[in-house]
N, CA and C of each residue as an Amber inpcrd file, in Angstrom:
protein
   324
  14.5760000  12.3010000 -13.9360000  13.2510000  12.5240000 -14.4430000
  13.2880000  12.3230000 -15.9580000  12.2900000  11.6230000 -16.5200000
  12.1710000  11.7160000 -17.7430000  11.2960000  12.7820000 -18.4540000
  11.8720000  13.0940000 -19.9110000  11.1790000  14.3610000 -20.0580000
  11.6460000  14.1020000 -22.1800000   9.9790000  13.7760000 -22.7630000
  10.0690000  13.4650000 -24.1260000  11.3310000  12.4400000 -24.3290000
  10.9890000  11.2150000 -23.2180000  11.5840000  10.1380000 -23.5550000
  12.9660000  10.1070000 -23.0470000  13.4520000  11.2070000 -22.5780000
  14.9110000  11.0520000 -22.0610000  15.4430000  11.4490000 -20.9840000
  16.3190000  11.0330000 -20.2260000  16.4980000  11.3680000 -18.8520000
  16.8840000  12.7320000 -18.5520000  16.5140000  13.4430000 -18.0430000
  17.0370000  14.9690000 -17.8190000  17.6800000  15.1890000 -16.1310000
  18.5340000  15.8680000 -15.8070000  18.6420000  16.5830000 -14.5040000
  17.7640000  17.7560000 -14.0720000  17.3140000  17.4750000 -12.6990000
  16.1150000  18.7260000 -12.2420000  16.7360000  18.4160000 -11.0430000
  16.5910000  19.6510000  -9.8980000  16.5950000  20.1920000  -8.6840000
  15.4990000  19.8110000  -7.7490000  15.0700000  19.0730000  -6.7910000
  13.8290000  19.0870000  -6.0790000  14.4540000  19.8220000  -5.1000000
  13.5560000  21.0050000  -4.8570000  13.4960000  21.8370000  -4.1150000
  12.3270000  22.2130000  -2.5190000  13.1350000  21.9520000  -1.6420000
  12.1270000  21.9010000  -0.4900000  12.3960000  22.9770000   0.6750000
  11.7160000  23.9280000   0.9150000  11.6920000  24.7690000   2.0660000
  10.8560000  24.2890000   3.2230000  11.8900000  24.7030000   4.3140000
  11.5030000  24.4240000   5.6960000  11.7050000  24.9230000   7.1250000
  11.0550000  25.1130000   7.2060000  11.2120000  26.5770000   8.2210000
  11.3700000  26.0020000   9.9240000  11.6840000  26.3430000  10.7170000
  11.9490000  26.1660000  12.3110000  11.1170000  26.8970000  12.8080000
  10.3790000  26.2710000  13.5360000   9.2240000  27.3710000  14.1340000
   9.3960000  27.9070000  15.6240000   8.4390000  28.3350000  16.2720000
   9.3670000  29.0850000  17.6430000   9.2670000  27.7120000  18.1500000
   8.9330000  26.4020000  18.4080000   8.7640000  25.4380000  19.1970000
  10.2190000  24.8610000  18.7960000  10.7370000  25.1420000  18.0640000
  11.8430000  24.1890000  17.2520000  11.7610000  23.2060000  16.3680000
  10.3950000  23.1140000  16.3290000   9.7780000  21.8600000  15.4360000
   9.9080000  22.5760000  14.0440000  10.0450000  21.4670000  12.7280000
   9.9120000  21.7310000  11.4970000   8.9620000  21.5260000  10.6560000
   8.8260000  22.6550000   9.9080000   7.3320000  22.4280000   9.1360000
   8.0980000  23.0070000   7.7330000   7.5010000  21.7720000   6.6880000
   7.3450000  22.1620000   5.1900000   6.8780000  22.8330000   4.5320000
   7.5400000  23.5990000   3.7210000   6.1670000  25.2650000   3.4880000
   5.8690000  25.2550000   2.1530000   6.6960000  24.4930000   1.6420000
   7.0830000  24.3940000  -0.0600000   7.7850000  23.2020000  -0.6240000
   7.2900000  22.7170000  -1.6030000   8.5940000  21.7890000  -2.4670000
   7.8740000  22.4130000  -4.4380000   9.2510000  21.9580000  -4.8250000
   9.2840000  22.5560000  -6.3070000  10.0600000  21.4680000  -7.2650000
   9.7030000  20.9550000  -7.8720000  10.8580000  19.9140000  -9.2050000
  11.0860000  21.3760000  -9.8610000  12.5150000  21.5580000 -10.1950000
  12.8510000  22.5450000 -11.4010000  14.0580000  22.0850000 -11.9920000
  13.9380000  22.5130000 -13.3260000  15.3590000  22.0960000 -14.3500000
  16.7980000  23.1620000 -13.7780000  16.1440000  24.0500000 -13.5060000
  17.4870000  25.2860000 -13.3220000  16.8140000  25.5670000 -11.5080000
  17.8340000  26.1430000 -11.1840000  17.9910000  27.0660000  -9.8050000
  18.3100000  28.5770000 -10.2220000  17.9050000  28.8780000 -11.1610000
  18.1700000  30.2210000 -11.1020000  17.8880000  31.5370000 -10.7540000
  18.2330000  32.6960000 -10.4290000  17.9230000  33.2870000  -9.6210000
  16.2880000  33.8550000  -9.9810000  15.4930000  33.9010000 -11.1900000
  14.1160000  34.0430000 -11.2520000  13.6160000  33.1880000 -10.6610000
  13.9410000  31.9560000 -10.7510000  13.3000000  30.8170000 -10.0320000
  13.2370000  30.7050000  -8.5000000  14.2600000  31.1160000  -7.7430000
  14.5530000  31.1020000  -6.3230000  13.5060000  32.1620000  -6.2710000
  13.4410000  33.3000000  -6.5120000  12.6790000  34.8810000  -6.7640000
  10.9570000  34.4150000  -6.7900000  10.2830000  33.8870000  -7.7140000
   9.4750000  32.8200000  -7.7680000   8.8130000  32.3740000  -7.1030000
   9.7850000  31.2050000  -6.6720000   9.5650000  30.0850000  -5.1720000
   9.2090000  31.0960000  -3.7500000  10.1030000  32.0210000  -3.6810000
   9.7110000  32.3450000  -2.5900000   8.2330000  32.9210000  -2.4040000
   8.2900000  33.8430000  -3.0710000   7.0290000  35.2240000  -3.3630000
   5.9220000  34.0600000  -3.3020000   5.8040000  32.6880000  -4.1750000
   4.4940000  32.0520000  -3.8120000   4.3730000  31.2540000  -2.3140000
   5.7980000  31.5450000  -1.7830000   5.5300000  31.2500000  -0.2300000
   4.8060000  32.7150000   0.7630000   5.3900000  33.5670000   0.6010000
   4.7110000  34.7830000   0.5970000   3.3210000  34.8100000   0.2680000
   2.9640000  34.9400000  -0.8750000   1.4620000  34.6120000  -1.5540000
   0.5430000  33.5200000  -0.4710000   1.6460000  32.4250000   0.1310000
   0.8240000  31.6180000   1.1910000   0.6430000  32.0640000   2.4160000
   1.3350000  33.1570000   2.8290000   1.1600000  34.0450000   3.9320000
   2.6160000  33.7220000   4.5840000   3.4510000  33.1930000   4.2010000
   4.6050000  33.7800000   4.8580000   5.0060000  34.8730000   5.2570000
   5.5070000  34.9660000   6.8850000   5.5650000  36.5630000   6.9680000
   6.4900000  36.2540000   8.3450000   7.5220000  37.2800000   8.5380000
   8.6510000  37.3510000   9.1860000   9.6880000  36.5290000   9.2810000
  10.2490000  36.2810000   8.3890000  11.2480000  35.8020000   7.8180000
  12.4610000  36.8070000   8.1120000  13.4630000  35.6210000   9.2640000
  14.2080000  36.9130000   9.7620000  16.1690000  35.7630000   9.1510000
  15.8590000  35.1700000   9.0150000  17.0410000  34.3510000   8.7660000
  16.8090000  33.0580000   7.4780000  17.6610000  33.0180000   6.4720000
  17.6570000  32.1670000   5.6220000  19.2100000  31.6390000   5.8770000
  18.9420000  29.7350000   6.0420000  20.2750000  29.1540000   5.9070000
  20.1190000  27.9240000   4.8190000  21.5930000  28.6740000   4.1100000
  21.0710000  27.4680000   2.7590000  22.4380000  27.1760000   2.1650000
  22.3820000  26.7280000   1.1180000  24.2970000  26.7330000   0.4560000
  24.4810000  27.6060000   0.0520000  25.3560000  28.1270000  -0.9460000
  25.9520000  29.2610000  -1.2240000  25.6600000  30.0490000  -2.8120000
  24.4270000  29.4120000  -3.0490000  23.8960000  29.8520000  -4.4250000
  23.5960000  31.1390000  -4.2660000  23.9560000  31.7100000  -5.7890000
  24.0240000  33.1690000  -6.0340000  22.8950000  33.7320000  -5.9970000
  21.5990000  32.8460000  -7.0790000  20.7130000  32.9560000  -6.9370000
  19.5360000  33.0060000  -5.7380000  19.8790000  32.0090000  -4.6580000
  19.1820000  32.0130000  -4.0030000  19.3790000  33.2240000  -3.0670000
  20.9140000  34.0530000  -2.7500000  21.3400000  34.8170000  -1.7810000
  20.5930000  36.0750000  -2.2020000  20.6850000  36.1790000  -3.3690000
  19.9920000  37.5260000  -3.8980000  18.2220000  37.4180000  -3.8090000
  17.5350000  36.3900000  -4.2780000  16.3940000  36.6900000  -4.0070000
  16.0380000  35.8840000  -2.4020000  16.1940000  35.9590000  -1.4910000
  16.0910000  36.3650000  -0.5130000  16.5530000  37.8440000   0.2230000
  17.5400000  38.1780000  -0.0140000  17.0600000  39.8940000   0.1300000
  16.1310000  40.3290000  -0.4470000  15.7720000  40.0260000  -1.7830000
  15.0270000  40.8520000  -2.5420000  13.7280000  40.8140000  -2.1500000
  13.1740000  39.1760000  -1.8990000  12.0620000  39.2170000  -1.1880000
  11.4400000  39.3430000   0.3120000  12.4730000  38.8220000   1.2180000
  12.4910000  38.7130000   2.8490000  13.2660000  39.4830000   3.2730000
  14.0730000  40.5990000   2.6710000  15.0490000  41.4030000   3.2270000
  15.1300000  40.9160000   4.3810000  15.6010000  39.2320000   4.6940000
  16.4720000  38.8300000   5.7890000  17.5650000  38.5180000   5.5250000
  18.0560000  37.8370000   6.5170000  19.7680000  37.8960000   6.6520000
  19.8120000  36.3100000   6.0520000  21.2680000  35.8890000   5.4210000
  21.5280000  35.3110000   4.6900000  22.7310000  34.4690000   5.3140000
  22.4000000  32.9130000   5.9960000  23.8480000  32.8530000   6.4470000
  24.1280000  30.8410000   5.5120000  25.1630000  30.5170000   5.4940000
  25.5670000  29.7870000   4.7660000  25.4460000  28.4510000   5.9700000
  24.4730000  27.3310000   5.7180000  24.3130000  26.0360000   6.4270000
  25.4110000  25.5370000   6.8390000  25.2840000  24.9200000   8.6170000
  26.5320000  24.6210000   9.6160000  27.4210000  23.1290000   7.7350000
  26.1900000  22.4380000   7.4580000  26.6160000  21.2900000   6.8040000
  27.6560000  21.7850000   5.5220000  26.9650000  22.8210000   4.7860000
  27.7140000  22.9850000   3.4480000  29.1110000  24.0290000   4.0500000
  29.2610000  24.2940000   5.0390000  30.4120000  25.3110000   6.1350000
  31.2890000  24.0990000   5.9790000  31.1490000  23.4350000   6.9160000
  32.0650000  21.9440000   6.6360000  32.5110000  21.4740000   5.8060000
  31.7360000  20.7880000   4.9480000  32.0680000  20.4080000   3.3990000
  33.0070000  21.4560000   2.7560000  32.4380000  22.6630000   2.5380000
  33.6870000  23.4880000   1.8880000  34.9310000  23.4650000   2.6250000
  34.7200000  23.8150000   4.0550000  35.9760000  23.7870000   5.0390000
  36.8590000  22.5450000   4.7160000  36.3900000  21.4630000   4.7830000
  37.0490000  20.1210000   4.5410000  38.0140000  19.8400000   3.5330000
  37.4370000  20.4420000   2.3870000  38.0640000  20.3170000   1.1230000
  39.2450000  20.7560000   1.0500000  39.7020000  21.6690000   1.8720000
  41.2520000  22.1970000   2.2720000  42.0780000  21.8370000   3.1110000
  41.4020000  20.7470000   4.0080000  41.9560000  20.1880000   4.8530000
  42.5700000  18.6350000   4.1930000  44.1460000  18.1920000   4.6590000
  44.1640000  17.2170000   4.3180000  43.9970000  16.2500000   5.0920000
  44.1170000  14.9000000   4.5500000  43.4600000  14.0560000   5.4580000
  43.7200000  13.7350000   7.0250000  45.2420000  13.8120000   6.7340000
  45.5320000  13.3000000   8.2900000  44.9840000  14.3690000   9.6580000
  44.4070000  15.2390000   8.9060000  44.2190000  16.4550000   9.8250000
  42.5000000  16.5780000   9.9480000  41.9150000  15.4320000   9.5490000
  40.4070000  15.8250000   9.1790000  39.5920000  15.8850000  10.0850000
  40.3540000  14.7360000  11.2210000  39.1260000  14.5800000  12.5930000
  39.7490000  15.4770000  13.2280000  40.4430000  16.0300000  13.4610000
  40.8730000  17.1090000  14.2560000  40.0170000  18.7780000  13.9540000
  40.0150000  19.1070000  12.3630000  39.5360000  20.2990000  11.9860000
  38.0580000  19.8100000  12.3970000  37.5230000  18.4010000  11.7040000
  35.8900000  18.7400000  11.8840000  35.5240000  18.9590000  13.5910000
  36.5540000  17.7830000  14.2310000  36.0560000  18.2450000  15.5040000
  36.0090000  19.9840000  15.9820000  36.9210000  20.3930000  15.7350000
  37.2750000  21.9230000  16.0370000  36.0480000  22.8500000  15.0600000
  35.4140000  22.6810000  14.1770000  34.4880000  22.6320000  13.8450000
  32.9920000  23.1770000  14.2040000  32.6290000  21.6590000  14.9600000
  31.2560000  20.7320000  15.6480000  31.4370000  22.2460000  16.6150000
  32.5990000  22.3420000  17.1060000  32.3180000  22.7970000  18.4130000
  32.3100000  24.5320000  18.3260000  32.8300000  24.5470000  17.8210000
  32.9490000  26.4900000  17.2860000  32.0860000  27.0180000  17.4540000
């Protein structure tokens, strides 16, 4: 993004919720410079403000910010995405061993 002529880094931020059908619906998107935890705090409450209501599970990466203001606002439970589980998992794995762990993984 440019910003007074010069390229800056920003976050696009998009919430999306699973509904009882299993289908996905967009509830929110946000451009922001920081992720920080006022900001996550923020984002949510004006999903709230849109009538969000029973919010029983948040899955996301492992930001500090975001873990805390979701208790703070949805006092729901907080669990870390099957994708970013992997990725971290992986990183300890060496290679010759990789299709073996992810498979063991997939299936867990």
């Amino acid at each position: 993004m440019r910003e007074a002529g010069r390229i800056v880094s920003v976050a696009v931020i998009i919430a999306v919720a699973v509904n009882t059908n299993g289908g996905r619906d967009v509830l929110g998107m946000r451009v922001v410079p920081s992720e920080a935890e006022p900001f996550w705090t923020d984002f949510l409450r004006s999903l709230t403000r849109r009538s969000l209501r029973g919010v029983k599970l948040v899955m996301s990466d492992a930001h500090e910010g975001l873990k805390a203001a979701v208790s703070k606002v949805f006092n729901a439970t907080w669990q870390r995405c099957r994708v970013h589980l992997m990725r971290n998992a992986m990183a300890y794995v060496g290679k010759g061993q990789r299709t073996m762990v992810a498979a063991l993984l997939r299936t867990g």
